[in-house]
N, C-alpha and C positions, 0 to 999 in steps of 0.2 A: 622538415623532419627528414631525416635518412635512417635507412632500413638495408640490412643487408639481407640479399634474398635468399643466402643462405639457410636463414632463420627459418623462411618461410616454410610451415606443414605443407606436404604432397597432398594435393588434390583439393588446397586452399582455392580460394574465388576471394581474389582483390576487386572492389570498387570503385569507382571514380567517373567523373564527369567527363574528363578528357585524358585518354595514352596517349603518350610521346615514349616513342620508338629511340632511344639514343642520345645522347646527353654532351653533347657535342656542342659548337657556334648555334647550330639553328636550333635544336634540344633545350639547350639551354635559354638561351632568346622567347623561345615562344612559351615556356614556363614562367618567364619573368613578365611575358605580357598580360597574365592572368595575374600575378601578384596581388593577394589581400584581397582578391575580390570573392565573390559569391559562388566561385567554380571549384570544384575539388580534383586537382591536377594527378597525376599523376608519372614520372618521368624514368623511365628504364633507361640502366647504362647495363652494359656488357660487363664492363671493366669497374675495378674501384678508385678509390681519390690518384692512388697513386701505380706506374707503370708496374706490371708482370710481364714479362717477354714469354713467358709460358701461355699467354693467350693467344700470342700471335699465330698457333697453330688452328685458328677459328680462321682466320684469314686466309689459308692454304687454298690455292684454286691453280686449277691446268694452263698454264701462258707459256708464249713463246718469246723465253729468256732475251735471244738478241732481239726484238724490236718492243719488249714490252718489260718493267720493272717487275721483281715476283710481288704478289700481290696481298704478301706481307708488309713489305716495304710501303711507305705514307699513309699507313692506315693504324688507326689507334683504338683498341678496348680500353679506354678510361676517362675520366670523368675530363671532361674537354675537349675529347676525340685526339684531332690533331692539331689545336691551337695550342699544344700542350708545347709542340716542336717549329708552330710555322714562324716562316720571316715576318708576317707582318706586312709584305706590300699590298695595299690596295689602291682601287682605280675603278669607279662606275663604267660599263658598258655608257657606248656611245647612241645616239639619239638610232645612227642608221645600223646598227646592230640587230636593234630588235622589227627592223621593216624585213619586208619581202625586196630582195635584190636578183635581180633577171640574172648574174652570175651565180650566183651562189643557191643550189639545188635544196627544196626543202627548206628554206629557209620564210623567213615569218610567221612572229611571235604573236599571239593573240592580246598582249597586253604593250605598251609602248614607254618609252622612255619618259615622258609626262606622269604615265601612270605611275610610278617607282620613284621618282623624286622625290616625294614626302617621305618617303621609307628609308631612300638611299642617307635621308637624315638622319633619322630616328635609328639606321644602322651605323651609320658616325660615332652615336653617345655609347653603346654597344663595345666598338671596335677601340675609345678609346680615341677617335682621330680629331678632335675638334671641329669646328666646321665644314661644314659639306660646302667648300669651296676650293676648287681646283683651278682655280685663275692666278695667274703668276705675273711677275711685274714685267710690262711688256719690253721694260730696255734690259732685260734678264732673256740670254740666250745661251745655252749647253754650248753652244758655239757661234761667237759673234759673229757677224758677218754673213754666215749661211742664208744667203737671202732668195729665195727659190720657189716660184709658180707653185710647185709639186711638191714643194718639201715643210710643212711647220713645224718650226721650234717653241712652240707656247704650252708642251702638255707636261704634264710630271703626275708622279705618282706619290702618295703619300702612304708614310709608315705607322700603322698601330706600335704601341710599347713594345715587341706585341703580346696583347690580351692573352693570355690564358684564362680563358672562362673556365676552367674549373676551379683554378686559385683567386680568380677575381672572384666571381659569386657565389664562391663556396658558403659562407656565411650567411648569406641573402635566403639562399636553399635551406641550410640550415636552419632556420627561425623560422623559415615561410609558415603561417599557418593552413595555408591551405595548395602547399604543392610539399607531396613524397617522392624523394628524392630514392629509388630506389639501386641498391647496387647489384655486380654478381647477378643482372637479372636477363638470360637471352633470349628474346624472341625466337623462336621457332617456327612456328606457321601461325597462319593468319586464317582464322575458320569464319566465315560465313554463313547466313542463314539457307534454306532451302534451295531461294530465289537465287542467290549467291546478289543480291543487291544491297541486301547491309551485312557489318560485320557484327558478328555474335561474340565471339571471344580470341585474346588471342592465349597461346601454347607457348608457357615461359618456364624457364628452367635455371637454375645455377649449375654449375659441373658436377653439384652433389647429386642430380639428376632427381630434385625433389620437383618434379616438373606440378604447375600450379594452372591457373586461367588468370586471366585480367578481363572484367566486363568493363566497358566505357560507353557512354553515350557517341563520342568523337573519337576516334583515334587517327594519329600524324606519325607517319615517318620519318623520322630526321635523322637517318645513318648516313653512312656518306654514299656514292651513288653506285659503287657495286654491292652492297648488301644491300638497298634496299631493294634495287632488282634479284639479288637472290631471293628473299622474303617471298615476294610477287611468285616469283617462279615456281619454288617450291608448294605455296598456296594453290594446291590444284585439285581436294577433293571435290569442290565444286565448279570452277574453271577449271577446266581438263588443262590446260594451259599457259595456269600461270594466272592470279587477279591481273586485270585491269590488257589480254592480253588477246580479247575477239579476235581483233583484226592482224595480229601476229607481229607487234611493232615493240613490245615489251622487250627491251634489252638488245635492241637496231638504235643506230645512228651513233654510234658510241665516238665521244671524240675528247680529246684532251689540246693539248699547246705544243706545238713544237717551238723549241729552241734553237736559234743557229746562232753562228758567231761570226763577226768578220772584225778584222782589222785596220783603222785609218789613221795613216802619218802626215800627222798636220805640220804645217809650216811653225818654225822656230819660234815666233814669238804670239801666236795663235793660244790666246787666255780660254782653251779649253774650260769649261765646267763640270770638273770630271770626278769631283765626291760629292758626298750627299751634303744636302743643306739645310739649315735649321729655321721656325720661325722662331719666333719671342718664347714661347711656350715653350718650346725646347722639342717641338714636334720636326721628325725627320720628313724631309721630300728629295725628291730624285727629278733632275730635270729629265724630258725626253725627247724622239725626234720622233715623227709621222708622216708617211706620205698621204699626204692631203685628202679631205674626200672627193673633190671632183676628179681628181685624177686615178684614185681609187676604181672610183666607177667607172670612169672613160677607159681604164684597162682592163676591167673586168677582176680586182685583186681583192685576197682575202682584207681582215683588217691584223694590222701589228704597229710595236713601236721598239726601237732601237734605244737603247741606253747604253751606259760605260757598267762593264762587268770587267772584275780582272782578268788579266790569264790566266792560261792553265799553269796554277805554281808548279807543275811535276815538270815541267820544261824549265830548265833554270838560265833561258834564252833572255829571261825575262829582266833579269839582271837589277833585283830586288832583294835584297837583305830581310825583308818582311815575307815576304811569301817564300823566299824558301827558308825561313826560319819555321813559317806554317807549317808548310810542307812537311818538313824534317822532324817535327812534332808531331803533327797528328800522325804521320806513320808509326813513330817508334809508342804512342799512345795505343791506338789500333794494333799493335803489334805487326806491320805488314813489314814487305822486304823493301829496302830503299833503293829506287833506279840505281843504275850504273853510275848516273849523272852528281853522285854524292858527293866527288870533288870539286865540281861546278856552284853546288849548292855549296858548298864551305865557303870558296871562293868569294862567292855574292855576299855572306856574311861578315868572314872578315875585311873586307875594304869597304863596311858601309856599319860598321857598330852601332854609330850614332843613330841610321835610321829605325834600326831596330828596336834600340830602348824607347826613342822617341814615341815610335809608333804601340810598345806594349802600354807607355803610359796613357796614352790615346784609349787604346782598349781597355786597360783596368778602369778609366774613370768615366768612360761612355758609353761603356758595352756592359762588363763586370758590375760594379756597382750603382747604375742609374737602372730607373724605371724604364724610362723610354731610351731604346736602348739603341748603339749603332747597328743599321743594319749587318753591315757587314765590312768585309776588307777588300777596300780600294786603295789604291797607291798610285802618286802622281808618278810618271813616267818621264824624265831628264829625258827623255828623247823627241818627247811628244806624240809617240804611238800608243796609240788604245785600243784596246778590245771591247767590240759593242755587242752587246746580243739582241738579238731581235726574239723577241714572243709574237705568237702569231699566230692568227684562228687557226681553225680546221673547220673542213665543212660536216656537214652532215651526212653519213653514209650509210644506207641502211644496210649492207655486207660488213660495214664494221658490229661485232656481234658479240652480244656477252647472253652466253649461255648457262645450262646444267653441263656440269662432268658429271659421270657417273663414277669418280669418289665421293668418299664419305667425312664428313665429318667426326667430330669426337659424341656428337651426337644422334649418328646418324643421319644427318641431313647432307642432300649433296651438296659437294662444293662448286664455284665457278670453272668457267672454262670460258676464256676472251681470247679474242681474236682482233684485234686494233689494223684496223686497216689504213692506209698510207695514201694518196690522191696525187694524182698528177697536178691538180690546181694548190694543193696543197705545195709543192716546192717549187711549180713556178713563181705562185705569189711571193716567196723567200725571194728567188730569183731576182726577179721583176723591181721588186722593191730596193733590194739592194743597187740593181743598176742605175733608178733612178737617184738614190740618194748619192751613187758615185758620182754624175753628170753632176750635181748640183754643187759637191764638195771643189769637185777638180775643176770646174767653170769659174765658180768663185775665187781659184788661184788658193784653197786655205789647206790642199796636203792634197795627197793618192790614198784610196782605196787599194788596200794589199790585196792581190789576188786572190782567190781560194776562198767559201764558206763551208764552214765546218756545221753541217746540218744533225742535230742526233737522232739517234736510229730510232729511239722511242720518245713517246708523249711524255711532258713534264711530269715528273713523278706528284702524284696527289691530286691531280686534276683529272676528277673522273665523272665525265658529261655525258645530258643526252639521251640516257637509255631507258628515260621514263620522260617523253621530251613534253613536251606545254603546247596543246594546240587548241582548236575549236571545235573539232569532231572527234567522234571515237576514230573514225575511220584514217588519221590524221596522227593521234598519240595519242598519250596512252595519262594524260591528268588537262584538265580543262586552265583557265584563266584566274582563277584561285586556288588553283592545285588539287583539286577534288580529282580523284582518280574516275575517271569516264562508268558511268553505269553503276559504279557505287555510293550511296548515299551519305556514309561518315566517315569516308578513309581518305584520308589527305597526305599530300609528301613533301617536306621544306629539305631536300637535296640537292645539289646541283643536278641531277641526275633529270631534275624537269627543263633545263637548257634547250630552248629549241636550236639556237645558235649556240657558238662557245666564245663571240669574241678575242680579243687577245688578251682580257682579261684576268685577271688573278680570282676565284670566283669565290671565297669567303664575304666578302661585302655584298655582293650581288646576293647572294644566297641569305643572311643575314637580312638587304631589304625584304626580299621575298617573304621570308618567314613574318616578318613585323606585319607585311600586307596579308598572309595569311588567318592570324591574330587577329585581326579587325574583320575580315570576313567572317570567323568564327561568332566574335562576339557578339557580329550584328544577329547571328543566326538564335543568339540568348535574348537578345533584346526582345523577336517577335514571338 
């Protein structure tokens, strides 16, 4: 059933077995894990079926433009959140991700890679990616040859369609008998009893400001990980600061992905692997490259992985008929001003026509019209120079910090104010890593490493970790081993935001198993 909360009378009291906070990958997941059974759900989204850009003004919060995205940008009010817009790549955390690493500060996760494999499945059927199987045919190499101690070529990453869970299980919601799909519905504050150890009701509102309650037996967070740290924050009649925030760790460790780029010219007849690839299914994968774990460890380095990304098509260096055909379009699309470099971009068009048509019909019948759709645009390079980008953790730092501003929202609630902090280990490991995969390329005789990485100034846009991080003790973070928020008895969170680590990971599938594992904890709590 769906309900717009519009409807809803001021000073109404909704019932239900279980809130879910946001209607998003893990919102939506852990409502469908209840499906048809005995529990009566109930699931608040901010936003409705389809995008308002007039919401984005819920999103407003205090950041520092050059090293952080405004924090409107990869964040969604609508039913899907942001699977509405994502690429699609995923890729499980690695075994030693989730351990304690003598480099890497505050790190160790209370639950382990063993634990999550049943999940990391059952978030597979979810995402849409067939088989939880990320093993690749071993005489399959991104780059033959590369044969190196320190360096393997066996990982790839796999693409969802990708999912939009709000048009995928739009219908499933619809019919459900026993989960209300509620729209237009904002969380507000999160009130608790006396003790402030269970939660009494939450404070929900549409813009019509017909502000209502929701009682639940269970209630679950599933916004993405700075609103549900606002939520927490603002939740302070009873916690002076902030649920789930004793020990002052609520909204510390804050980390996302940095991106860098570098460039390798391989030798002339060097059979690169340098677009995506299909199975039988018609499912895309991406090969990649890793500096190994022992040598990881022996340098003391984050964890990342190097793939083929295009250039930057506004440089028309690139000497592609396709990307600056991209180019030249989405600008005059965007209405932006076109570089200086517009008779370069003509250039690369007219002496290459043919790759251009080539490549739209590529896009109309891969991209445009199929389900599973092309990631994106790669172009083989007549030269055999590529651009690689490396994704790569960040650690944990509790000075990276997501706070209250003291603006307001539209409805009086304050808004964020983050502060993303930047670590010296954080761009050695870029560093580091790259020099090793240079040694390896240029040993092997298969091309140079171009000088220069082009590292960016801020975290990948939409990846917002850690500020509600997964520990053992309160003293530690700020939600336990099935995401039970520390000292509260029915308030649990399925965000990335419970990350103890961030991996170099894409963190929709990661988050998706969690919530599946969450799910199962709940219901065993129905069973006794």
């Amino acid at each position: 059933m769906i309900i717009d909360a519009r409807s809803i009378a001021e000073n109404e009291t909704l019932d239900c077995d279980i809130c879910i906070v946001g209607a998003g990958a893990a919102g939506i997941t852990l409502a469908l894990e209840f499906l048809n059974q005995d529990v009566k759900v109930l699931l608040l989204e901010s936003g409705g079926i389809k995008y308002d850009a007039n919401l984005d003004v819920l999103n407003q919060g205090e950041v520092n433009l050059a090293t952080h995205s405004s924090l409107e940008e990869n964040r969604r009010r609508q039913l899907g959140g942001v699977t509405t817009v994502w690429g699609g790549r995923c890729v499980p955390f690695d075994a030693s991700d989730f351990e304690y690493q003598s480099h890497v500060p505050y790190s160790g996760w209370p639950i382990t890679k063993k634990d999550l494999d049943p999940y990391y499945e059952l978030a597979h059927k979810y995402c849409e990616l067939g088989d939880y199987n990320y093993a690749v045919d071993g005489t399959k190499s991104i780059v033959p040859g590369l044969n190196s101690a320190n360096i393997s070529t066996e990982q790839i990453y796999l693409f969802s369609p990708p999912t939009d869970f709000g048009k995928r299980y739009l219908n499933v919601l619809k019919n459900a008998p026993n989960i209300t799909l509620l729209l237009n519905a904002n969380c507000l504050k999160i009130a608790t009893d006396e003790t402030g150890n269970n939660v009494d009701y939450l404070d929900v509102a549409s813009l019509r400001r017909n502000n209502f309650q929701v009682r639940a037996k269970q209630y679950v967070l599933a916004t993405g990980g700075l609103e549900v740290t606002r939520l927490l924050l603002v939740s302070n009649d009873v916690h002076k600061q902030g649920i789930g925030n004793r020990f002052g760790l609520l909204g510390r460790y804050y980390m996302g992905h940095l991106n860098s780029y570098i460039k390798i010219k391989f030798a002339e007849k060097v059979p690169v692997i340098w677009d995506y690839q299909r199975f039988p299914d018609g499912l895309y994968y991406q090969h990649s490259i890793a500096i190994r774990e022992e040598k990881r460890q022996e340098d003391g380095l984050l964890n990342q992985r190097f793939f083929v990304e295009r250039p930057n098509f506004i440089d028309p260096s690139h000497q592609s008929s396709v990307l600056s055909a991209t180019y030249l379009a989405k600008s005059l699309l965007k209405k932006q001003n076109i570089s200086q470099d517009l008779p370069a971009h003509l250039k690369n068009i007219i002496f290459d026509p043919q790759g251009t048509v080539g490549f739209a019909y590529k896009w109309i019948t891969q991209r445009i019209l199929s389900y599973k759709k092309l990631p994106s645009v790669i172009i083989e390079n007549k030269s055999n120079l590529y651009t690689f980008r490396i994704d790569s953790e960040q650690i944990p730092n509790p000075n990276s910090l997501v706070s209250l501003s003291e603006s307001k929202d539209n409805f009086g609630i304050n808004q964020l104010k983050v502060d993303w902090r930047l670590s010296e280990l954080d761009i050695f490991s870029v560093e580091k890593s790259v020099e090793i995969l240079k040694q390896a390329v240029e040993n092997t005789g298969l091309g140079k490493v171009v000088p220069g990485i082009r590292t960016s100034a801020a975290p990948q846009g939409g990846h917002h970790l850690g500020t509600t991080r997964m520990s053992s003790t309160p003293e530690t973070g700020v939600v336990d081993a099935n995401c039970k928020v520390h000292d509260v008895s029915n308030l649990y969170i399925a965000s990335s935001s419970v990350f103890t680590t961030s991996s170099y990971a894409n963190p929709t599938l990661t988050v998706v198993a969690l919530t599946v594992r969450l799910a199962d904890h709940i219901k065993q709590s129905y069973k006794k």
